[in-house]
PADRENVEX-541669 format. One record per atom (N, C-alpha, C): x, y, z; atom name; residue in one letter. Coordinates in steps of 0.05 Angstrom, whole numbers, plus 5000, padded with zeros to 4 digits. Example, Ala and Ser with C-alpha at 12.3 -4.5 7.8 and 13.67 -1.06 7.14 Angstrom:
<sites>
+------+------+------+------+------+
:   c1 :   c2 :   c3 : name : resn :
+------+------+------+------+------+
: 5264 : 4886 : 5156 :    N :    a :
: 5246 : 4910 : 5156 :   CA :    a :
: 5264 : 4934 : 5156 :    C :    a :
: 5257 : 4955 : 5142 :    N :    s :
: 5273 : 4979 : 5143 :   CA :    s :
: 5258 : 5001 : 5157 :    C :    s :
+------+------+------+------+------+
</sites>
This chain:
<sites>
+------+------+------+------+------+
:   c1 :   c2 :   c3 : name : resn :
+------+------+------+------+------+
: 4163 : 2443 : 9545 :    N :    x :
: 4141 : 2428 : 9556 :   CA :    x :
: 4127 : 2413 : 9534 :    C :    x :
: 4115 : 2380 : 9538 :    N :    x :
: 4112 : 2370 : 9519 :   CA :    x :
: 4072 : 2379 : 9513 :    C :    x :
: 4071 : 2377 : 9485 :    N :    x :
: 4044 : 2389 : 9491 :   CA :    x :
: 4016 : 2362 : 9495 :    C :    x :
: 4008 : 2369 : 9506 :    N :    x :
: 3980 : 2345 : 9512 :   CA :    x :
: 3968 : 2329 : 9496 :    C :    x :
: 3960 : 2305 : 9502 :    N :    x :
: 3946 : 2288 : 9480 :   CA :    x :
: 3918 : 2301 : 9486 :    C :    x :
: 3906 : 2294 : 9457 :    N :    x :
: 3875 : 2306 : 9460 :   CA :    x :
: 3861 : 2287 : 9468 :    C :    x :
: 3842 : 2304 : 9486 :    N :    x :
: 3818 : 2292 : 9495 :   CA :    x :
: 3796 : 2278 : 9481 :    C :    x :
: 3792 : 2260 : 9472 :    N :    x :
: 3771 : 2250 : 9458 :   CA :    x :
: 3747 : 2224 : 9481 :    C :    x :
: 3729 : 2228 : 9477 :    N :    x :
: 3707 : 2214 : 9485 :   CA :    x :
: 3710 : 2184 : 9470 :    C :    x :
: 3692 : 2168 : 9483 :    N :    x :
: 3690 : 2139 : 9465 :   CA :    x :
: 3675 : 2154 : 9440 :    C :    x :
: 3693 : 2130 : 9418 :    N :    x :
: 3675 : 2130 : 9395 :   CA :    x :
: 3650 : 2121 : 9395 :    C :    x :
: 3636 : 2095 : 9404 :    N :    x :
: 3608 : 2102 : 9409 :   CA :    x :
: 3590 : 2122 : 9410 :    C :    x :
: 3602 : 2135 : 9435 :    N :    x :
: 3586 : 2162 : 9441 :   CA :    x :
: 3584 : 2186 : 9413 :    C :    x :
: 3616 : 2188 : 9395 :    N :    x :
: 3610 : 2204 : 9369 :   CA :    x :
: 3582 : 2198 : 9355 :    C :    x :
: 3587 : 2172 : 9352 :    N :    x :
: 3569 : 2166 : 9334 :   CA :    x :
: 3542 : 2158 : 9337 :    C :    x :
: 3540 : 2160 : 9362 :    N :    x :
: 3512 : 2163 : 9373 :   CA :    x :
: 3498 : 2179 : 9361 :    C :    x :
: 3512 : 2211 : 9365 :    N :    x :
: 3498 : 2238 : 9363 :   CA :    x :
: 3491 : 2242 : 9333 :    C :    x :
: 3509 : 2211 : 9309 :    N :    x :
: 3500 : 2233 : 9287 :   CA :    x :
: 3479 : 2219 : 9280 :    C :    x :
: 3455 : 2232 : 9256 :    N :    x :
: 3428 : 2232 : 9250 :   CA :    x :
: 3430 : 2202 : 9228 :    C :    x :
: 3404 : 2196 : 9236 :    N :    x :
: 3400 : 2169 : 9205 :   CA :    x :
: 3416 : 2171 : 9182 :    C :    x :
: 3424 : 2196 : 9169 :    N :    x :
: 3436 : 2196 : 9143 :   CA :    x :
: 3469 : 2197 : 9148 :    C :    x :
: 3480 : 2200 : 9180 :    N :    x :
: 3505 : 2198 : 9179 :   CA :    x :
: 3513 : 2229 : 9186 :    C :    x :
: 3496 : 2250 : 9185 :    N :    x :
: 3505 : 2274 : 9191 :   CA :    x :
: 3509 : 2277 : 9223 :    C :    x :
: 3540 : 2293 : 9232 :    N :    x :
: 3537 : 2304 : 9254 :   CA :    x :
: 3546 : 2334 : 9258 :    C :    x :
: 3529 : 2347 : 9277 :    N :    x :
: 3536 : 2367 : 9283 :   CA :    x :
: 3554 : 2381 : 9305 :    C :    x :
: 3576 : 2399 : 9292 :    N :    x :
: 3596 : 2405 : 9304 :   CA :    x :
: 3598 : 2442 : 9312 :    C :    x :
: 3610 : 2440 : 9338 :    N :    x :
: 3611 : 2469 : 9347 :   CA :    x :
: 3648 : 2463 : 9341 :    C :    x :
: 3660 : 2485 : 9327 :    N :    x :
: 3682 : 2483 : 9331 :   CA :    x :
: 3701 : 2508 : 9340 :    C :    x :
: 3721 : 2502 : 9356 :    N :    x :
: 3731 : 2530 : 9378 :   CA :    x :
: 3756 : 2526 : 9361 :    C :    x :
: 3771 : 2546 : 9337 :    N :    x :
: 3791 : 2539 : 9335 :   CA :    x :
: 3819 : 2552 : 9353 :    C :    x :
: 3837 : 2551 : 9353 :    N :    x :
: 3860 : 2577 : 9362 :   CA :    x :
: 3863 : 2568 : 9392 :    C :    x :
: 3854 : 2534 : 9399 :    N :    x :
: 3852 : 2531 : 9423 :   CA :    x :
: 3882 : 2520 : 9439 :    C :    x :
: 3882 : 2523 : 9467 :    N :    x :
: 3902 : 2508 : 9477 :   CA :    x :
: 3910 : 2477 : 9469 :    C :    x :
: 3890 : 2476 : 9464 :    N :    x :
: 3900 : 2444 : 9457 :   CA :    x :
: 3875 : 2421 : 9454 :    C :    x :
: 3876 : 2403 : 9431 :    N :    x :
: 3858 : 2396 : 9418 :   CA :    x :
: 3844 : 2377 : 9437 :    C :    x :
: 3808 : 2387 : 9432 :    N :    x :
: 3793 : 2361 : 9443 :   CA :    x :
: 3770 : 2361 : 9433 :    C :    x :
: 3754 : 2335 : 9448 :    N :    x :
: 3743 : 2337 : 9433 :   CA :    x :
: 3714 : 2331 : 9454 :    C :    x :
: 3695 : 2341 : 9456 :    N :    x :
: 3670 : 2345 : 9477 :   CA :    x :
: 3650 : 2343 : 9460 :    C :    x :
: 3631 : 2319 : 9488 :    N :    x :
: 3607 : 2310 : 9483 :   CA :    x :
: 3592 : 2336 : 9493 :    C :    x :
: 3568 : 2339 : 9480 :    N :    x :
: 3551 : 2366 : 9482 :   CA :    x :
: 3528 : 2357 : 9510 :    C :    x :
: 3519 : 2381 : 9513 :    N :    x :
: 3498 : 2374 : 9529 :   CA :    x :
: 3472 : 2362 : 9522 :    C :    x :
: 3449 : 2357 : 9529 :    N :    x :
: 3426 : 2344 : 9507 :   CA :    x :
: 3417 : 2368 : 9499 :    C :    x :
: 3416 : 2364 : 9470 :    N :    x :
: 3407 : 2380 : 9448 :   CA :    x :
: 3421 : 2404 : 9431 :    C :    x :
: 3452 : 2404 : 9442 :    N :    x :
: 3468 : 2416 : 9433 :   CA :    x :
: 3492 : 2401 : 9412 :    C :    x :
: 3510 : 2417 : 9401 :    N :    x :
: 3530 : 2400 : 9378 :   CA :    x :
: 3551 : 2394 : 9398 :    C :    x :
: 3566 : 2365 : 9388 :    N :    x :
: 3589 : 2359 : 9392 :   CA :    x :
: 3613 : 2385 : 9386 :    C :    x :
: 3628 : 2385 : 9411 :    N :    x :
: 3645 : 2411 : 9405 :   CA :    x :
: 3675 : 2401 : 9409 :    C :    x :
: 3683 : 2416 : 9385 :    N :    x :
: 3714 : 2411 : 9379 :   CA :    x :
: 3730 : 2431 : 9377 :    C :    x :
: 3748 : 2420 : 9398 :    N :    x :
: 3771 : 2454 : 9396 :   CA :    x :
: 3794 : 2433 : 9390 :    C :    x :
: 3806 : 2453 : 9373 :    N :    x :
: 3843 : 2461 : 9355 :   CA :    x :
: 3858 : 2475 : 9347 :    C :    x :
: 3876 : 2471 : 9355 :    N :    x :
: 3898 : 2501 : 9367 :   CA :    x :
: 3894 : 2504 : 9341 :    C :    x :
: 3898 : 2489 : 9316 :    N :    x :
: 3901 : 2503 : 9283 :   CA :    x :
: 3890 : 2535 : 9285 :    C :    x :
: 3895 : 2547 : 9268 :    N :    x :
: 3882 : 2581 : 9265 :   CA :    x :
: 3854 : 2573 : 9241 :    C :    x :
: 3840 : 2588 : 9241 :    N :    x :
: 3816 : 2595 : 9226 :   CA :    x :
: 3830 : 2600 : 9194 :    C :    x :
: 3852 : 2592 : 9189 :    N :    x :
: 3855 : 2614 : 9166 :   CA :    x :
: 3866 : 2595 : 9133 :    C :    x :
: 3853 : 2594 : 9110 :    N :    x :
: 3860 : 2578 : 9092 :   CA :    x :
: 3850 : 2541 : 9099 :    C :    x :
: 3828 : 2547 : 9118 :    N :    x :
: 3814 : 2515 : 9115 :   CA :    x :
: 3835 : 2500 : 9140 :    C :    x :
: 3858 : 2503 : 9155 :    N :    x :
: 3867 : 2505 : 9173 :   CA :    x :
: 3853 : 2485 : 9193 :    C :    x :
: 3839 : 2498 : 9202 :    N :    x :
: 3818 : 2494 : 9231 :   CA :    x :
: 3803 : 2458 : 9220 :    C :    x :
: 3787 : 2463 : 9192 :    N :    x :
: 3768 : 2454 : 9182 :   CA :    x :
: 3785 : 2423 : 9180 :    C :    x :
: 3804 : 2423 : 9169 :    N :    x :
: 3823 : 2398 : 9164 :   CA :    x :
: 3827 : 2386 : 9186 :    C :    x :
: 3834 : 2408 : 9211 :    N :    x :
: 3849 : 2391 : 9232 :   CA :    x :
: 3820 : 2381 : 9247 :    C :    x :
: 3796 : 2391 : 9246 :    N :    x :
: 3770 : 2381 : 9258 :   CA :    x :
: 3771 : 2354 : 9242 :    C :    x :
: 3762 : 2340 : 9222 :    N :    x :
: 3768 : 2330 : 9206 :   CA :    x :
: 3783 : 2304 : 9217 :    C :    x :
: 3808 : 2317 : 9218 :    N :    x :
: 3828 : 2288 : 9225 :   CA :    x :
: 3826 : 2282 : 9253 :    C :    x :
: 3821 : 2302 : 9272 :    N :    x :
: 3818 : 2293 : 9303 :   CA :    x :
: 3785 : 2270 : 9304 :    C :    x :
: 3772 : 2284 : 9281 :    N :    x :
: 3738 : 2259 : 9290 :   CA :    x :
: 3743 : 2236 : 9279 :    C :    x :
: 3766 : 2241 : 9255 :    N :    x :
: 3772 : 2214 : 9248 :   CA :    x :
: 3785 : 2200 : 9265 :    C :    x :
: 3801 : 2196 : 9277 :    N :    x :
: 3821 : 2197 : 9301 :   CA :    x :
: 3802 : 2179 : 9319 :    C :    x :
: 3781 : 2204 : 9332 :    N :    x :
: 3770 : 2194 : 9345 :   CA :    x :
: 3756 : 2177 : 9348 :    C :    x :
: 3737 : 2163 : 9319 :    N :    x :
: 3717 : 2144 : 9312 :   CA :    x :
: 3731 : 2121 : 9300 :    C :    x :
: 3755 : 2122 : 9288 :    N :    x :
: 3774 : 2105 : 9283 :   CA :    x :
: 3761 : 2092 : 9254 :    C :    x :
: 3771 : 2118 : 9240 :    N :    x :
: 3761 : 2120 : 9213 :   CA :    x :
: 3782 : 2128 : 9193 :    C :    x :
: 3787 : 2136 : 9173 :    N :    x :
: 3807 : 2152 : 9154 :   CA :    x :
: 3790 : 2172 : 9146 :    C :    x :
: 3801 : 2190 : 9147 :    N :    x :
: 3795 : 2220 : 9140 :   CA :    x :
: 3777 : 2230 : 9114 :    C :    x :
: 3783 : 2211 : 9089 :    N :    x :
: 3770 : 2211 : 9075 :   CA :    x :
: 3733 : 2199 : 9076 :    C :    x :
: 3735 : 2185 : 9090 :    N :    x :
: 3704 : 2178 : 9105 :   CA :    x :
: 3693 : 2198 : 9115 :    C :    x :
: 3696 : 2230 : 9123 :    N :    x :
: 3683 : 2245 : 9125 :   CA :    x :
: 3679 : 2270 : 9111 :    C :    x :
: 3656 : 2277 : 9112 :    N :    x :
: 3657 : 2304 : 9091 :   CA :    x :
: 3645 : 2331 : 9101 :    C :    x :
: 3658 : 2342 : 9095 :    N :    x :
: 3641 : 2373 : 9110 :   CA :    x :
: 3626 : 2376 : 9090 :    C :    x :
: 3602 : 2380 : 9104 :    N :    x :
: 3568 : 2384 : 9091 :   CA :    x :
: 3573 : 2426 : 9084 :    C :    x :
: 3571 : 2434 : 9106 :    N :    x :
: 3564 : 2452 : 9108 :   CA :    x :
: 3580 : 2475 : 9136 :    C :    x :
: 3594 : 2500 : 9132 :    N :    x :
: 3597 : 2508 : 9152 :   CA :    x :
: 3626 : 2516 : 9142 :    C :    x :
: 3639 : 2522 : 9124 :    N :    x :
: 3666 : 2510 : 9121 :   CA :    x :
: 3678 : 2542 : 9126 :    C :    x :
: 3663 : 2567 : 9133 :    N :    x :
: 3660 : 2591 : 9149 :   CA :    x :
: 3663 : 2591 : 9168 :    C :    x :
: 3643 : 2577 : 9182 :    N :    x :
: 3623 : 2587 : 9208 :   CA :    x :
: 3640 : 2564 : 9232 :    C :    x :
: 3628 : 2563 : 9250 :    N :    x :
: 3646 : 2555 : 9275 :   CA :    x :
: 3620 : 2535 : 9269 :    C :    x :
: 3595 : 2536 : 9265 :    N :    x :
: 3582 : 2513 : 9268 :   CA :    x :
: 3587 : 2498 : 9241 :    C :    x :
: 3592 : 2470 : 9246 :    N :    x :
: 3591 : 2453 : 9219 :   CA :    x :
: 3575 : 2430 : 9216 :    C :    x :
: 3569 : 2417 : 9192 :    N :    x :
: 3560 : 2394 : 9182 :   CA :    x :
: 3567 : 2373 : 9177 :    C :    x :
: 3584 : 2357 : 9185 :    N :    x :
: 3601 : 2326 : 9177 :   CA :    x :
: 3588 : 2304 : 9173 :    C :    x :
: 3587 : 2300 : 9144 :    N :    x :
: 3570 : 2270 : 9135 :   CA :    x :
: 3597 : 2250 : 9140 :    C :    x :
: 3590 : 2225 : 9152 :    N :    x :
: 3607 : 2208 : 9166 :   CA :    x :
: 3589 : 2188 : 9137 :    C :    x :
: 3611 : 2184 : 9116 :    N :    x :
: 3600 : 2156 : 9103 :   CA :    x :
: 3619 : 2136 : 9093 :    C :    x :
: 3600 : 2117 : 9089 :    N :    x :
: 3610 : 2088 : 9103 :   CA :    x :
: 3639 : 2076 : 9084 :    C :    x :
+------+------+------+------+------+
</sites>
């Protein structure tokens, strides 16, 4: 069975959510069925699930290349701020 393309929202809408300096905040679900990528409710983080595992930065990379993906950016244009643990993260989007 072939596996699914990910779900991604308009890029507009990404970049709506992130703050004056370019930061956005991310809930990320890794170990998931299959990658997407969800607009939050108001006042909550943009949430990203990827089947990647949690394990050796894994998860963190493939978050990474799917927002790039999605904003229609190169990968190196973003940086993880903060979170590179935690399921919640920090992504400075610069220019």
């Amino acid at each position: 069975m072939a596996r699914p393309k990910p779900t991604m929202p308009p890029a507009a809408a990404i970049l709506a959510l992130a703050d004056a300096d370019g930061r956005l905040e991310v809930r990320v679900s890794p170990c998931a069925s299959a990658d997407a990528i969800m607009l939050p409710a108001p006042g909550g983080a943009l949430t990203v699930r990827t089947t990647a595992p949690p394990e050796d930065g894994a998860a963190n990379e493939a978050v990474l290349r799917l927002l790039a993906k999605a904003i229609g950016r190169s990968v190196s244009t973003l940086e993880l701020v903060r979170g590179a643990a935690s399921r919640n993260k920090l992504i400075r989007l610069t220019p």
